[in-house]
N, C-alpha and C positions, 0 to 999 in steps of 0.2 A: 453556552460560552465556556471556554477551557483555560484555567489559568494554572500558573505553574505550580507545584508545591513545594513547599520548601524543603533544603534537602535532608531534616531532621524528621523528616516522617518513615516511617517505613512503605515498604516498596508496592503495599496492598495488591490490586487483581490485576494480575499480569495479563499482559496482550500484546498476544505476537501479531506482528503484519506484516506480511511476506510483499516486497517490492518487485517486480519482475519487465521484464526488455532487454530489448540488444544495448552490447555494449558500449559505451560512449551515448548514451541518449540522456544521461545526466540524471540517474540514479541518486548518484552519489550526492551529489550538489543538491539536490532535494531534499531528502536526511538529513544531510547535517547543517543545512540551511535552515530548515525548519528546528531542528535541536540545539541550533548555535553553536557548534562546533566548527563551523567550516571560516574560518581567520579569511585565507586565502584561495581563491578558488586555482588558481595555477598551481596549487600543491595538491590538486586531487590528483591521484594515479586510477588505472582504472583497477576495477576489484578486481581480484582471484579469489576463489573460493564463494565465500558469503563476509560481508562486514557488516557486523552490528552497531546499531546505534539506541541509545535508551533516553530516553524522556520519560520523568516522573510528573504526573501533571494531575489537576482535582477537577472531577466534575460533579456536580450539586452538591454531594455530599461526603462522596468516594475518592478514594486516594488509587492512583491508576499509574500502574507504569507499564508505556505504552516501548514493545520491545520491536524496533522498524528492523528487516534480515531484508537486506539489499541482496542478490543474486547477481552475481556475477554474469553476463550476456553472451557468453563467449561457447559456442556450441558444446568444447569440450568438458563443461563442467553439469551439463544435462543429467549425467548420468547420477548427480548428486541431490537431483529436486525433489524425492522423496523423502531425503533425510533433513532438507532445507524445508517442510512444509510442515514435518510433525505438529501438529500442535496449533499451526496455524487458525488466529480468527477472524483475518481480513486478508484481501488482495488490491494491491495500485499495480495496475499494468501500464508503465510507461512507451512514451515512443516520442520522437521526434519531428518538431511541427515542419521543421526544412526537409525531411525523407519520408517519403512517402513510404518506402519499406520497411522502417521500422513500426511501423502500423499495421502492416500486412504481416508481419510477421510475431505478431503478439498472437494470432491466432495458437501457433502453436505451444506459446505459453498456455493461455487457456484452457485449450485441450489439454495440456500434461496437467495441469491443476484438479480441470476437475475429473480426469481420468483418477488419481490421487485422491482427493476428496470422496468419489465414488466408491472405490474399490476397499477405501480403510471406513467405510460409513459415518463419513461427517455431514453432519445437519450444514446445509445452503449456508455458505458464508456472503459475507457485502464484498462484489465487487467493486473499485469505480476506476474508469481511465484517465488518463493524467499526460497533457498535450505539454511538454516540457518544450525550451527555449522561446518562450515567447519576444524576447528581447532584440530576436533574431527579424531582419528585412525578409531574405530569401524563402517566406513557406510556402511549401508546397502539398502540403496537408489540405484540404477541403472542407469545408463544415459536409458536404454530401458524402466527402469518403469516412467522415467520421461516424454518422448519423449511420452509413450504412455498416459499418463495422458494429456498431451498437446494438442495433438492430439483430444483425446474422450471429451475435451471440450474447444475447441479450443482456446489456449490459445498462444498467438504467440513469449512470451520475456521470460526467464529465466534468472535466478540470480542467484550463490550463494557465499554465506557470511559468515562471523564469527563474531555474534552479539559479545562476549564474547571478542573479541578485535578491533574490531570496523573496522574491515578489509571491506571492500568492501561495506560497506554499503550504502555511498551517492552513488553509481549508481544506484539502485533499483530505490532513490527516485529523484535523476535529471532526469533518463527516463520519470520516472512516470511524472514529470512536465512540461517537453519538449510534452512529447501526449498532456497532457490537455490543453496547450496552445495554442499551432497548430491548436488544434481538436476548441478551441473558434475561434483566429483568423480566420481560414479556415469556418468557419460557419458565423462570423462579415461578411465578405468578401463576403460571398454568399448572407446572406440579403442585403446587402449594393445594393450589384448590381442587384438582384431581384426587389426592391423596388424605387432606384434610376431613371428609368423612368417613376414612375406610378404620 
């Protein structure tokens, strides 16, 4: 369970988590729906560049400021997701439950990620998918084209939500916290006791 911290704590282990999908799939409305910043949803614009959003938040014991970098969807800012990923210790790959392309085209998210993750030697980060606009009548998304998108790049957690009313959104990103965490602890734990007899 993740509850807030108050804002007189300091910022303790940062965690970046990198957002990613086409644009207009409601990125944005996710973030800062979950962070509580988003007043009105007809004043989101869409991103250029990268916009950040921070939530400082406590789990069991830890003081966590959880740093969300939404990526902008829009093909010409590609050439920037190197510099958008540094550091990175989680991924939510969005898409849109009414298009079906926006689904099929996370693949190539994916691939630039973990092309990026590979090439700068980063340990397997938690990915999970995130079926945005649930709110909506019209989908056309499939539980079989999801299943098989999971599948073809194996991807083990699903989500879906409705940025637009802030429905279900902090579980994408407590999942997403609870991996990174575990995933350090359980690595602290294993140096510890690797090195502790040398």
């Amino acid at each position: 369970m993740i509850a807030r911290q108050p804002h007189n704590t300091n910022q303790g282990n940062i965690l970046k988590v990198a957002v990613l999908g086409l644009g207009s799939v409601g990125k944005t409305t996710i973030s800062k729906g979950y962070t509580g910043e988003m007043t009105d949803p007809k004043e989101i614009s869409m991103t250029k560049g990268v916009d950040i959003t921070i939530k400082r938040i406590a789990q069991f014991d830890k003081a966590v400021t959880l740093q969300i970098w939404d990526f902008a969807g829009q093909r010409q800012f590609r050439f920037m997701i190197d510099v958008f990923l540094r550091g990175v210790k989680g991924v939510m790959y969005v898409y849109d439950v009414t298009d079906i392309e926006t689904l099929l085209d996370l693949s190539e998210f994916v691939e630039l990620t973990r092309n990026y993750l590979k090439n700068h030697y980063y340990p397997k980060v938690p990915e999970i998918l995130v079926g945005n606009k649930l709110d909506l009548d019209n989908v056309e998304v499939t539980v079989e084209d999801i299943h098989g998108f999971m599948k073809t790049h194996d991807i083990r957690k699903h989500f879906l939500v409705s940025g637009l009313f802030s429905a279900n959104v902090s579980e994408p990103f407590e999942y997403m916290v609870n991996q990174i965490v575990n995933k350090e602890d359980n690595l602290a734990e294993e140096l510890l006791s690797k090195y502790s007899n040398v």
